[in-house]
C-alpha positions as CSV (number, residue, x, y, z in Angstrom):
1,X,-22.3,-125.4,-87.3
2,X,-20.4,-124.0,-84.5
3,X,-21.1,-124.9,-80.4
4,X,-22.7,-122.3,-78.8
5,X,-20.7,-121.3,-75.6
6,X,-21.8,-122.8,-72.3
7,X,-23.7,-120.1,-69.6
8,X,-21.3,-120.4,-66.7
9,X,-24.2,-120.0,-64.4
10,X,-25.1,-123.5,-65.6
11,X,-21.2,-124.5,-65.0
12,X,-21.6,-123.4,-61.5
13,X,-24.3,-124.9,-60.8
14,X,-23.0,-128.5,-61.4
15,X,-20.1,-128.1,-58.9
16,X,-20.8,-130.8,-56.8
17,X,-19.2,-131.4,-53.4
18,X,-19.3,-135.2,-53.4
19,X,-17.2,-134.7,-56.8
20,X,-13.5,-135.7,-57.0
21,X,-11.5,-132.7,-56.1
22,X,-9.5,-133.4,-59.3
23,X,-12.4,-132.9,-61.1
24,X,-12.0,-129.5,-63.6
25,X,-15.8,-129.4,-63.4
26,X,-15.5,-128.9,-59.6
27,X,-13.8,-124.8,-60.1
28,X,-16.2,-122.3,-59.6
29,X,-15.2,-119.2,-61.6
30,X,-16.8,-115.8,-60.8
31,X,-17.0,-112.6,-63.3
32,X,-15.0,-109.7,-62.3
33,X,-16.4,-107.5,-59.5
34,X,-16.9,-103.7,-61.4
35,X,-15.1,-101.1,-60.0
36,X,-17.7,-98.7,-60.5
37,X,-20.0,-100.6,-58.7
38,X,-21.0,-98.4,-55.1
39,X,-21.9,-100.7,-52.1
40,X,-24.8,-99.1,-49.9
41,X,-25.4,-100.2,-46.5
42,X,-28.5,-99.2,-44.8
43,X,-28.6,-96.8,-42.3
44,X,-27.9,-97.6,-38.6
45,X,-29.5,-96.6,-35.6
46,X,-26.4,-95.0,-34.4
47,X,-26.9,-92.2,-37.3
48,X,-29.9,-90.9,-35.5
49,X,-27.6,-89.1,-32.7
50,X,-25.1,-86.7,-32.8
51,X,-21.4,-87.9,-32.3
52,X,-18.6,-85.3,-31.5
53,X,-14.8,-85.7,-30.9
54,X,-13.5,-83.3,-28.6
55,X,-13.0,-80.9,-25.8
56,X,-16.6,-82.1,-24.9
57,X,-20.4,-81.1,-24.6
58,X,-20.4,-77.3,-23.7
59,X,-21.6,-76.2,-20.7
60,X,-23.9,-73.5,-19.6
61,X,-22.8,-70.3,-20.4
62,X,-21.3,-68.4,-17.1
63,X,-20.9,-71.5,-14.7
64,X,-18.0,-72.2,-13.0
65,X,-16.5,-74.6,-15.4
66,X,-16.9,-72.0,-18.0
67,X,-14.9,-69.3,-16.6
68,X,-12.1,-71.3,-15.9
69,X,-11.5,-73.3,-18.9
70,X,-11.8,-69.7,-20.7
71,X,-9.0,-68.4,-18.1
72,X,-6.7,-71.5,-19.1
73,X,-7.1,-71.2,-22.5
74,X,-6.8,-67.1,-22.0
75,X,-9.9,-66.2,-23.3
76,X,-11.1,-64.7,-20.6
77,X,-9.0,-62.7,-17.3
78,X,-9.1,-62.9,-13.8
79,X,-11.3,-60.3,-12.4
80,X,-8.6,-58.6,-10.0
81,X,-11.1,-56.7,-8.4
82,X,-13.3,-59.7,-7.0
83,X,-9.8,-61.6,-5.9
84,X,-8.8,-58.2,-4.0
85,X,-12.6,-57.9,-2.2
86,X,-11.9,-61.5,-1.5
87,X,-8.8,-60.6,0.1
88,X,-8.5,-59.9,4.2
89,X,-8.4,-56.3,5.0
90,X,-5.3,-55.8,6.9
91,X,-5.4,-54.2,10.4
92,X,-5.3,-50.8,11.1
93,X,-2.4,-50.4,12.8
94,X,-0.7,-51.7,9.3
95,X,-2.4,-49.3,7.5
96,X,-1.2,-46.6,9.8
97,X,2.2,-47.8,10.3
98,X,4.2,-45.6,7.5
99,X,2.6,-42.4,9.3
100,X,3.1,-43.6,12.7
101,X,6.6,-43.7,12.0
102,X,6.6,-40.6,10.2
103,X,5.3,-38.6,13.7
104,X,8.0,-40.2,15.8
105,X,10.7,-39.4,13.5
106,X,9.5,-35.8,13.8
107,X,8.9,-35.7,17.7
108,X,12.8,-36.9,18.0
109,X,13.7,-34.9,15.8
110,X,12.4,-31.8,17.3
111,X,13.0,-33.1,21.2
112,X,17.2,-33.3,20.0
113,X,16.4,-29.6,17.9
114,X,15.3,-28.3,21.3
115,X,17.4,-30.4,23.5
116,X,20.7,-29.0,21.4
117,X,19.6,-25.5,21.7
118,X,18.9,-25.6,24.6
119,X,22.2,-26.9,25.3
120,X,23.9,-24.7,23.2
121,X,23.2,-21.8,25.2
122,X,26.0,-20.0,27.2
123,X,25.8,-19.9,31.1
124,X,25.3,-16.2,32.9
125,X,26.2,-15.5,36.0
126,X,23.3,-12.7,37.1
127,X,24.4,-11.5,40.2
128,X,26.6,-12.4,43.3
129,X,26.5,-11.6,46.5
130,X,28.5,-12.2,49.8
131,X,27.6,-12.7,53.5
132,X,29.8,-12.6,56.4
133,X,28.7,-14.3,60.1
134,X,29.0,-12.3,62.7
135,X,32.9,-12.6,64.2
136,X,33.7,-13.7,67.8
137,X,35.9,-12.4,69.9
138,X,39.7,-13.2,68.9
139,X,38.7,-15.5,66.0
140,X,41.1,-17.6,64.2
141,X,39.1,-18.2,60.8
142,X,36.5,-16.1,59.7
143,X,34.1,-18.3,57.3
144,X,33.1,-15.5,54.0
145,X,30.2,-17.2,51.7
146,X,29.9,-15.9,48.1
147,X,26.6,-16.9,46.6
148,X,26.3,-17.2,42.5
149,X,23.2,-16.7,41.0
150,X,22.8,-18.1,37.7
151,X,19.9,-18.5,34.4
152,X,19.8,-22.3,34.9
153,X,23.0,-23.0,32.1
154,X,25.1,-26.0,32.6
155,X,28.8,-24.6,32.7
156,X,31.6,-23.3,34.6
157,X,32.2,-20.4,36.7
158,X,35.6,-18.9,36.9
159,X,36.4,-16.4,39.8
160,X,38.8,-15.3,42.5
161,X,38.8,-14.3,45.9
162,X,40.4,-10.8,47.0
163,X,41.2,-9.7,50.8
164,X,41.7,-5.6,51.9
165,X,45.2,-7.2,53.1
166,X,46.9,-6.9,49.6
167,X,46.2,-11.0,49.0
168,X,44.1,-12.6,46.4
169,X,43.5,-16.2,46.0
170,X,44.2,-18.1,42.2
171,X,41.4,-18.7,39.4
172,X,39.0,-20.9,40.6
173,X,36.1,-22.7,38.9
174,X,33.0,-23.9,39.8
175,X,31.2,-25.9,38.0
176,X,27.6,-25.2,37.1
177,X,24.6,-28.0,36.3
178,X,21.1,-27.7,34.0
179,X,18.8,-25.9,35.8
180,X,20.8,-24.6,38.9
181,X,19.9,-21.0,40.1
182,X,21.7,-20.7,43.0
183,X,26.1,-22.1,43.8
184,X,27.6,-21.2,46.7
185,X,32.0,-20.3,46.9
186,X,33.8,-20.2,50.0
187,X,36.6,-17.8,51.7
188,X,38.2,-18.7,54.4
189,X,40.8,-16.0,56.3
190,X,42.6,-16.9,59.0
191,X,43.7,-14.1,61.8
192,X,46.2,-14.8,64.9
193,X,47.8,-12.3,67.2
194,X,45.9,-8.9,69.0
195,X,44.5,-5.9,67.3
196,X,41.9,-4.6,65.5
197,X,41.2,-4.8,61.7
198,X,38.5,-3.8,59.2
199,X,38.7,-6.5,56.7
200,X,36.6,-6.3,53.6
201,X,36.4,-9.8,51.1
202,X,35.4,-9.1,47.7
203,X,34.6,-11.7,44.9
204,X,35.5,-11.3,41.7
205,X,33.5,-13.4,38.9
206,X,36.1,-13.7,35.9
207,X,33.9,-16.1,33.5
208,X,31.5,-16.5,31.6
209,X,30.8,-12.8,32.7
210,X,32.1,-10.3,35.2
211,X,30.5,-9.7,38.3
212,X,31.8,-8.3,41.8
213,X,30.9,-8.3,45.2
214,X,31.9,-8.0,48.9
215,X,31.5,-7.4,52.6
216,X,33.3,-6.0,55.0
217,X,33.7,-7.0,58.9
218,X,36.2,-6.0,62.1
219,X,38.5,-8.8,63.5
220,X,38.7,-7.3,67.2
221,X,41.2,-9.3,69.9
222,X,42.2,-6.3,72.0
């Protein structure tokens, strides 16, 4: 008759601590845990909420902290239009400058045009004319004044005197400023010894146009 085997349960339950340790009955020896087995815990408070891992809690649609994390993460653009109203408006004159500019380069521009033609244009001589004083009595010099009229050119003048004696004087010149009308040339013709003479002084404008006059007087030292 064979010994039936012994519940280790019962073996178990004999391990007593005030034993010897060398004792065999002292081991405790457990069954295998099975793998299959599933260990469920109860649930935990902390299951009731909501947990996230993340960026973070959304916020309200449109706030400040919206707009700009969508501009960092480029979901969204700058609006150029409210960063230009946001801008100072520069001042007028600024504004203006380019066409200010634009007028004074044309008024020079037309001041040296009319400044170069007007400087460009030859000097005329329109007329001449010449005087005589009245002569004393045995004079030495008689004083002859030629007087020039001109159209206001800057320039020269060339011209010569010519007495009724036979004698004429070399080119001379006269210069001529803006805007002068009016230049004046001298003769002067010297007389010595007693007589009588008709004398007649002509001028002769050579340049920039021909013109001629004269006058005549008597030289009397009888």
């Amino acid at each position: 008759m064979s010994t039936p085997s012994e519940d280790p349960r019962l073996r178990f339950a004999r391990t007593d601590p005030a034993a010897r340790p060398d004792d065999p009955d002292l081991t405790a020896t457990l069954p295998p845990a099975d793998p299959t087995a599933t260990l469920h815990l109860p649930p935990s408070e902390a299951a009731e909420g909501e947990t996230r891992f993340g960026p973070g809690v959304p916020g309200a649609t449109g706030t400040a902290d919206d707009r700009a994390t969508g501009i960092w993460t480029g979901t969204l653009t700058p609006d150029r239009t409210a960063e230009a109203s946001a801008r100072r408006p520069r001042p007028w004159w600024r504004r203006e400058l380019r066409s200010l500019l634009v007028v004074v380069a044309v008024v020079v521009a037309v001041l040296v045009g009319l400044r170069s033609c007007a400087g460009s244009d030859p000097l005329h001589v329109l007329d001449a004319s010449v005087t005589v004083p009245k002569v004393g009595r045995c004079a030495k010099t008689v004083v002859v004044t030629g007087v020039l009229k001109t159209d206001g050119h800057p320039g020269t003048v060339d011209y010569r005197w010519k007495r009724s004696d036979g004698t004429e004087s070399e080119v001379l010149h006269q210069k001529v400023g803006r805007n002068v009308e009016r230049s004046e040339v001298v003769l002067r013709w010297s007389f010595d010894g007693r007589g009588t003479m008709k004398a007649t002084a002509t001028l002769e404008v050579l340049s920039p146009n021909r013109v001629t006059a004269s006058a005549g007087f008597t030289y009397d030292c009888s």
